[in-house]
Residue, then its C-alpha position, 0 to 999 in steps of 0.5 A: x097597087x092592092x091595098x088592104x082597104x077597109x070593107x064597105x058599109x052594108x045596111x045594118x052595119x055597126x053604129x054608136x050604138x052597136x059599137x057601144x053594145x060590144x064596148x059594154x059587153x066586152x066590159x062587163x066580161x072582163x070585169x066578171x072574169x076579174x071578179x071570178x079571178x078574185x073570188x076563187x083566190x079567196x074561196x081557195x083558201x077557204x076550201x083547205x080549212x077544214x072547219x069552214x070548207x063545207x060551208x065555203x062550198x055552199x056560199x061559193x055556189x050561191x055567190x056563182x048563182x047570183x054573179x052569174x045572174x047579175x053579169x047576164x043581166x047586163x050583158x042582155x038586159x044592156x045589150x038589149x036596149x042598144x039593139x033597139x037604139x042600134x034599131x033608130x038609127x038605122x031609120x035615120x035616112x041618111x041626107x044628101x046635103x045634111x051638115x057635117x057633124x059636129x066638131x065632137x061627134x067628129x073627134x069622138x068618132x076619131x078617137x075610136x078609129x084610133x083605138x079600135x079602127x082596125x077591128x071597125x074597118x074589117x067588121x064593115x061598121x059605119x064608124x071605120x072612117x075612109x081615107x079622104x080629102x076633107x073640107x068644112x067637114x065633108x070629103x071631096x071626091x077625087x073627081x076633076x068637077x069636084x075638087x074644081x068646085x071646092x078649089x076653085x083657084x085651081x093652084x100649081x103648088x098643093x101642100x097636104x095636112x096629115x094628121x096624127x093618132x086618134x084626131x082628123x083635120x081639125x085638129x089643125x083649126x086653132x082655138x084663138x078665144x083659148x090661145x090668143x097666140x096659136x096659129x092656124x098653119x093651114x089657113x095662114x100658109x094658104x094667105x100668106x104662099x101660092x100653096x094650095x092646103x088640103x087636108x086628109x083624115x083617114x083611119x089611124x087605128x089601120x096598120x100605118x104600112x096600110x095606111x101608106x099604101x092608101x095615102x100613096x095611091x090617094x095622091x096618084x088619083x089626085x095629081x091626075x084629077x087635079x084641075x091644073x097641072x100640079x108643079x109641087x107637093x109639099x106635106x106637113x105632117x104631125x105625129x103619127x102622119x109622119x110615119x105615114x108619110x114616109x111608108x106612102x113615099x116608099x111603097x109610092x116609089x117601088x110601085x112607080x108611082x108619078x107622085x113622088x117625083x112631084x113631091x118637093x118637101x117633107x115636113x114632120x112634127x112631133x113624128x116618132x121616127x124611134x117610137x113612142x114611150x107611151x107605147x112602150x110602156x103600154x106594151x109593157x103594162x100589158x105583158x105586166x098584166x098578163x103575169x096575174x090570173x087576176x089582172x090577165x082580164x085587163x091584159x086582154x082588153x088593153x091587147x085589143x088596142x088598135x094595129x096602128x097604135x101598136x105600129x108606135x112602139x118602135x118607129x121605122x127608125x132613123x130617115x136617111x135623107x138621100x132622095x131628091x126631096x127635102x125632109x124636115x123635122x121638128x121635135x118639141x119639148x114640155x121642159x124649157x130647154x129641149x136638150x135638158x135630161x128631162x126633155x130627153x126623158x118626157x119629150x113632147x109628152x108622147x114623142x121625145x126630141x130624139x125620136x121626132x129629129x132622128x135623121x141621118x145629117x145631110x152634111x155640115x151645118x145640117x139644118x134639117x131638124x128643129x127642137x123647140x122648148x115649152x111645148x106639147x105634142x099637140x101644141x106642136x100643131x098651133x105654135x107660131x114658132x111653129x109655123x115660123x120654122x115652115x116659112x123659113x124652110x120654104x124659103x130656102x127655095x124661094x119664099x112666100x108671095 
């Protein structure tokens, strides 16, 4: 399989500060050209009064002269000194063994990938983030002595965590001091099953067909590294990694991948099978925006956001349930009552109930999709409600040990 995947990071590639540095100066050209937009709307008028248009001219050519000089200013004057940070940065020699970054530097980098990860990937910056297996931050090379030493119980069951748009495998990690209730579904379900839990963090700005096609060939070079004969796959995936769940399990299926026949069960949360709201709306703003030589600046920036959150807009549409492995869905609610006309308005927050349960019933009785009340779309990945649901359905077969 060729996947398009991102270009690798050359000496002197864009870092914070280079990525900061265009941020910046793409800022201030919109805002000046806003102002531009805005200042020639009132000199227009000025201009067809006759008693005023001549000095209208003079003040409108000093008023150039001094935005002109001011925006230059900070387009150098700021670019400049994150040239020289840009610089330090490049003399920071990278460490074999240096700790991960924090758990902020990482989220931070995550976000950015999200929105802008696309544009990251094909400039070659340091920041685009590589599809990889995580653990305790660092990624695990898909070498048989690798994922040994980090797994060393050498399970027959692997159960992979995708995560959504903008985060990375931590988002998984339950913060107990602030939700004394949450629940840390990886950790649990590695104690209290025979799974093995690996978690994947990977670009989500990329165009999530692209996406797929790199988890699908990631999970081929898995299951043949993987120290012991793999028995079953299972993936949770929430958000955004549902959609690519569900691209890598096509594209692996018409490659004739080995993967897929491993594959066992499918679950989703909070994935939006009909697409998003927010990125309806955003698409919609944005063209709303472009209606005004005033506003038309702001249209242009908000037009770079990433492929991957532009692929939201619609959803690939309804799962039809018909291969041999299991798909399950759960949706969330920010009202109590997750089949309420509000609940079908705001959803999660991000994904409505419809969208995440979209599938085609697998017969009478269908138990394959679960709405839950009183619940965000991010708190979908910490609810013990949750985690109860993913016990339930994995004991349709057996059971946890």
């Amino acid at each position: 399989m060729n996947s398009k995947k991102p270009k690798p990071a050359e000496p002197g590639s864009r870092g914070y500060s280079a990525t900061a540095k265009i941020a910046l100066q793409e800022g201030a050209a919109r805002v000046q050209e806003i102002h531009g937009a805005i200042a020639n709307t009132a000199f227009d008028v000025l201009r067809k009064i006759p008693a005023v248009s001549g000095t209208a001219a003079v003040v409108e050519t000093v008023h150039n002269a001094i935005t002109s000089g001011v925006y230059a200013a900070i387009h150098h004057g700021g670019g400049g000194l994150l040239d020289v940070a840009a610089a330090l940065e490049k003399r920071v020699p990278p460490a074999a063994n240096a700790a991960p970054p924090s758990r902020l530097a990482s989220n931070l980098r995550s976000a950015i990938n999200g929105a802008f990860g696309d544009h990251l990937a094909d400039s070659g910056s340091v920041l685009a983030i590589t599809m990889a297996l995580y653990q305790n931050g660092h990624p695990v090379a898909l070498t048989r002595a690798a994922l040994g030493q980090v797994w060393p119980q050498k399970g027959e069951r692997l159960c992979l965590f995708v995560h959504g748009l903008g985060c990375n495998e931590q988002c998984w990690q339950a913060d107990i001091k602030a939700d004394p209730m949450a629940t840390d579904i990886p950790r649990r379900l590695a104690a209290d099953t025979r799974y093995t839990c690996l978690e994947l963090r990977y670009n989500t700005g990329l165009p999530i067909d692209d996406n797929g096609q790199q988890l699908s060939e990631l999970l081929e070079e898995l299951l043949a590294a993987w120290p012991h004969p793999v028995a079953e796959l299972l993936i949770i995936s929430h958000s955004m990694g549902g959609l690519l769940t569900r691209s890598a399990f096509t594209q692996g299926v018409a490659a004739g991948c080995t993967w897929p026949q491993t594959l066992r069960k499918v679950i989703c949360l909070g994935t939006p099978h009909l697409g998003s709201p927010v990125e309806r709306l955003g698409q919609f703003t944005t063209a709303a925006l472009s209606l005004s030589p005033i506003t038309a600046p702001l249209a242009r920036f908000a037009a770079k956001r990433s492929q991957g959150i532009q692929d939201l807009r619609h959803g690939p549409g309804r799962h039809e349930c018909t291969s041999h492995v299991a798909w399950r869905f759960i949706g969330g609610s920010l009202s109590d009552d997750p089949e309420s006309p509000l609940s079908k308005l705001v959803g999660d927050g991000l994904v409505t109930p419809e969208s995440a349960t979209a599938h085609e019933p697998e017969g009478e009785g269908d138990s394959c999709s679960v709405r839950l009340g009183s619940v965000s779309h991010m708190g979908l990945l910490n609810d013990p409600r949750v985690y109860q649901q993913i016990l339930a359905w994995l004991d349709e077969d057996d059971g946890p040990d």
